[in-house]
C-alpha positions in Angstrom: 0.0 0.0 0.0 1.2 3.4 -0.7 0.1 6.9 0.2 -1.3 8.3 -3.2 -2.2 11.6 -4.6 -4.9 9.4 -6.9 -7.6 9.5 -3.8 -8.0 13.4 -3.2 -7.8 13.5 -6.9 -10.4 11.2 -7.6 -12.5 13.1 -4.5 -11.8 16.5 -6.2 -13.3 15.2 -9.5 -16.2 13.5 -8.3 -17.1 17.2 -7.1 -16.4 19.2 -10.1 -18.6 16.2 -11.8 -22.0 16.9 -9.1 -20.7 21.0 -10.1 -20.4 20.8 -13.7 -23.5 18.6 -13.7 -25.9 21.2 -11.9 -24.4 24.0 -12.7 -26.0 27.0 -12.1 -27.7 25.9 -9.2 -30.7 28.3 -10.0 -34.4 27.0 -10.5 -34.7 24.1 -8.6 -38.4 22.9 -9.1 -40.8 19.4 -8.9 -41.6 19.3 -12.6 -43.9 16.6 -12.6 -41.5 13.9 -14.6 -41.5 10.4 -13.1 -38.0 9.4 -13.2 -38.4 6.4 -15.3 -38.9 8.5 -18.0 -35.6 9.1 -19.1 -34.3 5.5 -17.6 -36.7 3.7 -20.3 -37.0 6.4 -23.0 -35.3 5.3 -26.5 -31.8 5.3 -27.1 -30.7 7.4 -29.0 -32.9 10.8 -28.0 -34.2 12.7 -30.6 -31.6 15.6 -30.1 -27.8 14.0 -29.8 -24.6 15.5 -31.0 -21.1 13.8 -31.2 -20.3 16.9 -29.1 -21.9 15.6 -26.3 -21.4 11.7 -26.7 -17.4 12.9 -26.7 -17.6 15.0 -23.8 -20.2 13.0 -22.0 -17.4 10.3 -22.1 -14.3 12.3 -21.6 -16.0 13.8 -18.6 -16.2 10.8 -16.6 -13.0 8.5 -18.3 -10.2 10.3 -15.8 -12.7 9.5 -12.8 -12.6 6.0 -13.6 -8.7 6.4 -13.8 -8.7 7.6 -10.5 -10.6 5.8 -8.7 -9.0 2.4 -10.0 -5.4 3.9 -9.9 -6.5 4.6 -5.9 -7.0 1.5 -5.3 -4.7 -0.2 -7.3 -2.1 2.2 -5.0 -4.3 1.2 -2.1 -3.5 -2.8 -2.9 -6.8 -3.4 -4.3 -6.0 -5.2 -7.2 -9.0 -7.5 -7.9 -12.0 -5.3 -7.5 -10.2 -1.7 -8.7 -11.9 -2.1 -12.2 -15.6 -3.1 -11.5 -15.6 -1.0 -8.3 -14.7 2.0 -10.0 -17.3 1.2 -12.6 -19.8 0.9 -10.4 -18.9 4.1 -8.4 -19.2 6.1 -11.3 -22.6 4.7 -12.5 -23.8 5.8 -9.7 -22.7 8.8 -9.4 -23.8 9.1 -12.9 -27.5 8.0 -12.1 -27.6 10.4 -9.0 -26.5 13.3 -11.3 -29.5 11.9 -13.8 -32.1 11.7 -10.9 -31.1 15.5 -9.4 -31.3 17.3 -13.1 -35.3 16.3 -13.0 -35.6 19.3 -11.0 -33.2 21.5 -13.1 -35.0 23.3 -15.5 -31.9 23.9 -17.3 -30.9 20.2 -17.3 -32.1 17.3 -19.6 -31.8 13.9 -17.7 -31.0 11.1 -20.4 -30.1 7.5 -20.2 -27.9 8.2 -22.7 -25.7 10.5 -20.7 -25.9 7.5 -18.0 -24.9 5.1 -20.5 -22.1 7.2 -21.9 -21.0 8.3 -19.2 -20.5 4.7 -17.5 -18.9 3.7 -20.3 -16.6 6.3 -20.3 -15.9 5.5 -16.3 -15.0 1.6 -17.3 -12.8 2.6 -20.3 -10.7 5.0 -17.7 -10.4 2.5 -14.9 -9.6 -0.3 -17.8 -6.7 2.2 -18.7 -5.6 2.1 -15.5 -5.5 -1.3 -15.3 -3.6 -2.0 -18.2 -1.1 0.8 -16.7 -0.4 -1.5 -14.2 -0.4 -4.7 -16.0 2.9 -3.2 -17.7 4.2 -1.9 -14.9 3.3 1.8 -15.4 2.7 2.4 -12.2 5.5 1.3 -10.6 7.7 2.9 -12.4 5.6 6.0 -11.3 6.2 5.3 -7.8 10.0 4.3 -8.3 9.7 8.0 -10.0 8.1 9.9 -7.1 10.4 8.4 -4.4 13.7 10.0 -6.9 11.8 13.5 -7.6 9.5 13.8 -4.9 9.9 14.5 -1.1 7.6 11.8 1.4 4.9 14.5 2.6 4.3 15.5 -1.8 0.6 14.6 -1.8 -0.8 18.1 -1.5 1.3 19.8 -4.0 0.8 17.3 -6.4 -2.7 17.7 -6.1 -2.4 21.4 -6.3 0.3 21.2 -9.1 -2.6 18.1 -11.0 -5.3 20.9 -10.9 -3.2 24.3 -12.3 -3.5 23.0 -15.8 -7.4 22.6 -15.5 -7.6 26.3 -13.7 -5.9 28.0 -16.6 -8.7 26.9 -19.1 -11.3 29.3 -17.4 -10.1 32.5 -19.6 -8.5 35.3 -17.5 -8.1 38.6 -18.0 -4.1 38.4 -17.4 -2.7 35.3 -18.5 -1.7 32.8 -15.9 -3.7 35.5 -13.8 -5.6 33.1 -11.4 -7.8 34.3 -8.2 -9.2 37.6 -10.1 -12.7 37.6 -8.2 -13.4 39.9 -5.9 -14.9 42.2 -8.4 -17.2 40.1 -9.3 -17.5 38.9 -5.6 -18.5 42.5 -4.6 -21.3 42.6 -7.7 -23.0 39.1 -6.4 -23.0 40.2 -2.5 -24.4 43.5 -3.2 -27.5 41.8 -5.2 -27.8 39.5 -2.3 -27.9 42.3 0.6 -30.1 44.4 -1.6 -33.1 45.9 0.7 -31.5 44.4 3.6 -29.2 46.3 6.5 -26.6 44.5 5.7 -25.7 46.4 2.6 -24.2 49.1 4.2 -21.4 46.5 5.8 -20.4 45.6 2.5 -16.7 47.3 1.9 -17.5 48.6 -1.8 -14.5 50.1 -3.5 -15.6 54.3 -4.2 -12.7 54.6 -6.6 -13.0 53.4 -10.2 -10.2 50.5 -10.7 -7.6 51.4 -12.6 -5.8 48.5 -15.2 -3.0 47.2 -15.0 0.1 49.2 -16.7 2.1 47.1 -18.7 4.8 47.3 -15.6 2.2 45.6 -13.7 1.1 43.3 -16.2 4.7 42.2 -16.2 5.0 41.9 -13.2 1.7 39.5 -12.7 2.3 37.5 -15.5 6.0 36.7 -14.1 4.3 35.7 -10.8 2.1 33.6 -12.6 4.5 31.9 -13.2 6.6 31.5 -10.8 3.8 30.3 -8.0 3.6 26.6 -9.6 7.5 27.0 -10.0 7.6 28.0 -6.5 5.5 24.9 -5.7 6.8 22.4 -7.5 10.2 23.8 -5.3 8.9 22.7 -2.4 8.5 19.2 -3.4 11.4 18.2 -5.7 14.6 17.2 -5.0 17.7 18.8 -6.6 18.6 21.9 -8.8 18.6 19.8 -12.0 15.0 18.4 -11.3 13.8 21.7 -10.3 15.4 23.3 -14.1 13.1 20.0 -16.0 10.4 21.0 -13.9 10.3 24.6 -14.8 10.7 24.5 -18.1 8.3 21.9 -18.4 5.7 24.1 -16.1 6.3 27.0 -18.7 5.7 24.8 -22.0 2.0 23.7 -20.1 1.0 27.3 -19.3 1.6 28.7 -22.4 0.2 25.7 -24.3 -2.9 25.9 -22.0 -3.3 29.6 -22.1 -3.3 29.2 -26.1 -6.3 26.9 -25.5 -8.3 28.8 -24.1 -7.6 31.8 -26.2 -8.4 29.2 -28.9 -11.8 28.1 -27.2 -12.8 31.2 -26.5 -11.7 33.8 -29.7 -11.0 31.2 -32.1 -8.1 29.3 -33.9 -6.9 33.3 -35.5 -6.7 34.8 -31.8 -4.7 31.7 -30.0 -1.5 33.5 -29.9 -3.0 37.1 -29.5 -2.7 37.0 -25.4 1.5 37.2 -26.5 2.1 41.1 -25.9 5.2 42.6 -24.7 4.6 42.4 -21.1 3.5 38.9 -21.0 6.7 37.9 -23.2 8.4 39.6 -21.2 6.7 38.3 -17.9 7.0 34.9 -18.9 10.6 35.1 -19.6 11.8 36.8 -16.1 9.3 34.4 -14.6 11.8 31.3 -16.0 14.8 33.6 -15.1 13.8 33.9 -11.7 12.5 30.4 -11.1 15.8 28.8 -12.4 18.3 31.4 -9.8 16.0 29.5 -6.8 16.3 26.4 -8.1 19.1 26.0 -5.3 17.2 27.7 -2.6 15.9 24.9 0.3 12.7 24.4 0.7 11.4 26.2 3.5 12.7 29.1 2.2 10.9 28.3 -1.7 7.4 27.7 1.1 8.5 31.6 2.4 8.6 33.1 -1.1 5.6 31.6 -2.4 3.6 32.9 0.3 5.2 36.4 -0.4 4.5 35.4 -4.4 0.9 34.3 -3.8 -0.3 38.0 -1.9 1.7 39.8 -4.0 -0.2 38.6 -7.0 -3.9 38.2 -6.0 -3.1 41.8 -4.6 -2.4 43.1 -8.0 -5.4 40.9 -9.8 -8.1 41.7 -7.7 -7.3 45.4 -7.5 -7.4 45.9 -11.3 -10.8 45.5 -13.6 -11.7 42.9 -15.8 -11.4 44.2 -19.1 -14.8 44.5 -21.8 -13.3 42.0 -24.2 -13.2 39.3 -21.0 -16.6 40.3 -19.6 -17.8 39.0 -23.2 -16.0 36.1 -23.3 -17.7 35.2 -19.9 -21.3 35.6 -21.0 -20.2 33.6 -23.9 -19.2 30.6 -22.0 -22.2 31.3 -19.8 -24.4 31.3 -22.6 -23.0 28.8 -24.8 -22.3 24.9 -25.2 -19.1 25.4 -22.9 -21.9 25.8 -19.9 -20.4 22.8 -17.9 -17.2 23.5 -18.9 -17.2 27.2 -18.2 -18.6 26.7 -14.6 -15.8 23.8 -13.3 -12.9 25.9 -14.9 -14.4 29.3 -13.3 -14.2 28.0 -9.6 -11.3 26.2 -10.6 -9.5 29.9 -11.2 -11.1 31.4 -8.5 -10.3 28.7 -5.9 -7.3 27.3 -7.1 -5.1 30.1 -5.7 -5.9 30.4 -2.5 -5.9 26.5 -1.8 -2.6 26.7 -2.9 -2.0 29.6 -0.1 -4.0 27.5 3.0 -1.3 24.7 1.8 1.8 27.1 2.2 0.7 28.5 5.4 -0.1 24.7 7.0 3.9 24.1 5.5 5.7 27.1 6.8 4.3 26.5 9.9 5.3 23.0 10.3 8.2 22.9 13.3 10.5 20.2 11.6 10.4 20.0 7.7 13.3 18.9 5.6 15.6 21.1 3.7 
């Protein structure tokens, strides 16, 4: 048995599946539909795109993954496939049986279907993995990069990819929300005394110069740099992992420029300040690549305010606010709402995590 980062992982995607799934949370009514409805109606429905047989079993293939790879870590090796299965069917049919009283949500067995097929093909993948030994030589990797107490970065470090897909209004600018934050509370306190304790900004926010732009793209950066520090072992590892971190935030930025502009605006987030960010970010990063790790704990703490202090007190810009009610709007609904809270969240987890590691008495070097 091993202590694996597969079982918060697998916990932290069964709850952005229940999220993306009733996402937005708004209307929740008895509509008079007996649930066998949708259990016994035909297969296919009616209205079916390849878009959502892909996505319906792409959503819930990595859940399968994870839940057999956790047990397969775990020394479940006989029951990691069907167990998994069945977890995920379950989940799926709970998801099914809740979006009756969603307006905004279609139950289908054909989402069930799909999406318990896509929950066996994952956890078959992960079987397979450790037929050939896959995940051994994971482990045998870990133990050479990795300090013992790695679970939590790893996790963190797993969901930075995944955060970077909600589009943001400074690239690799994650945490920007208390604009919005301050919008939603105010219509919540409305005709209520409570409106007057709301801290509301009087001054218009100004954005960001291009110094400051700079300066929060570079720290961008550098936090999952910073991260990563505080779990790997030696300078060399730390250089692979940096360069490696900057090829996946730039190739996921790109993305999302691509998903939400189009294929002709992928590149267009590329301006001077974010070149230039991007390249004192790997500067930086690779001069504390010998620093020990307490002290890479100390500077991402320092990294982490610094930033979310310059996001949050800078606007989001028109072109963004569009974007957003795009995704809203659109067929990236789902989609949109996970990688939102993702962004928002994903920063300050990663803060509560340095805070509980600084303040550990005895850590290694």
């Amino acid at each position: 048995m091993h202590k694996t980062s597969a079982w918060p992982l697998a916990l932290i995607y069964a709850a952005l599946i229940v999220f993306a799934s009733l996402f937005p949370f708004d209307g929740w009514r008895s509509q008079g539909v007996d649930p066998l409805v949708f259990l016994l109606a035909k297969i296919p429905p009616p209205y079916w795109t390849w878009f959502d047989v892909n996505t319906n079993i792409a959503g819930y293939a990595p859940f399968g993954f994870l839940m057999a790879l956790a047990m397969l870590r775990s020394g479940w090796s006989r029951g990691a496939v069907p167990i998994a299965f069945l977890v995920g069917t379950l989940l799926s049919l709970s998801m099914e049986f809740i979006q009756i009283y969603l307006p905004r949500r279609v139950p289908s067995n054909m989402d069930l279907v799909l999406n318990s097929a896509g929950t066996l093909l994952g956890a078959l993948v992960a079987a397979l993995l450790e037929k050939l030994g896959a995940i051994d030589r994971w482990s045998q990797f870990r133990e050479r990069w990795f300090v013992p107490q790695a679970r939590g970065a790893l996790v963190l470090l797993a969901m930075w990819p995944v955060a970077l897909l909600f589009p943001a209004s400074v690239p690799l600018g994650l945490g920007q929300m208390w604009e919005r934050l301050e919008v939603v509370l105010a219509e919540w306190l409305t005709d209520t005394p409570f409106l007057e304790w709301l801290p509301v900004t009087e001054d218009a926010m100004e954005p960001l110069s291009q110094g400051r732009e700079l300066i929060a793209v570079m720290l961008g950066l550098l936090i999952p740099c910073l991260l990563g520090y505080c779990i790997i072992r030696g300078i060399g590892r730390r250089a692979i992992f940096t360069l490696t971190t900057t090829v996946v935030g730039v190739s996921v930025t790109a993305l999302t420029f691509f998903l939400s502009y189009g294929p002709s605006h992928a590149w267009e987030w590329q301006t001077v300040p974010t070149r230039m960010g991007l390249g004192l970010g790997v500067v930086i990063a690779m001069l504390l690549a010998p620093v020990p790790r307490r002290v890479c704990a100390a500077l991402l703490l320092l990294a982490l305010m610094l930033h979310l202090n310059l996001l949050n007190q800078a606007p989001t810009s028109a072109y963004f606010s569009q974007t957003l009610q795009a995704w809203e709007q659109g067929r990236f609904i789902r989609f949109y709402g996970v990688a939102q809270w993702l962004g928002w969240i994903w920063p300050y987890a990663a803060l509560v995590y340095v805070v509980l590691r600084v303040s550990r008495r005895s850590d290694d070097a």
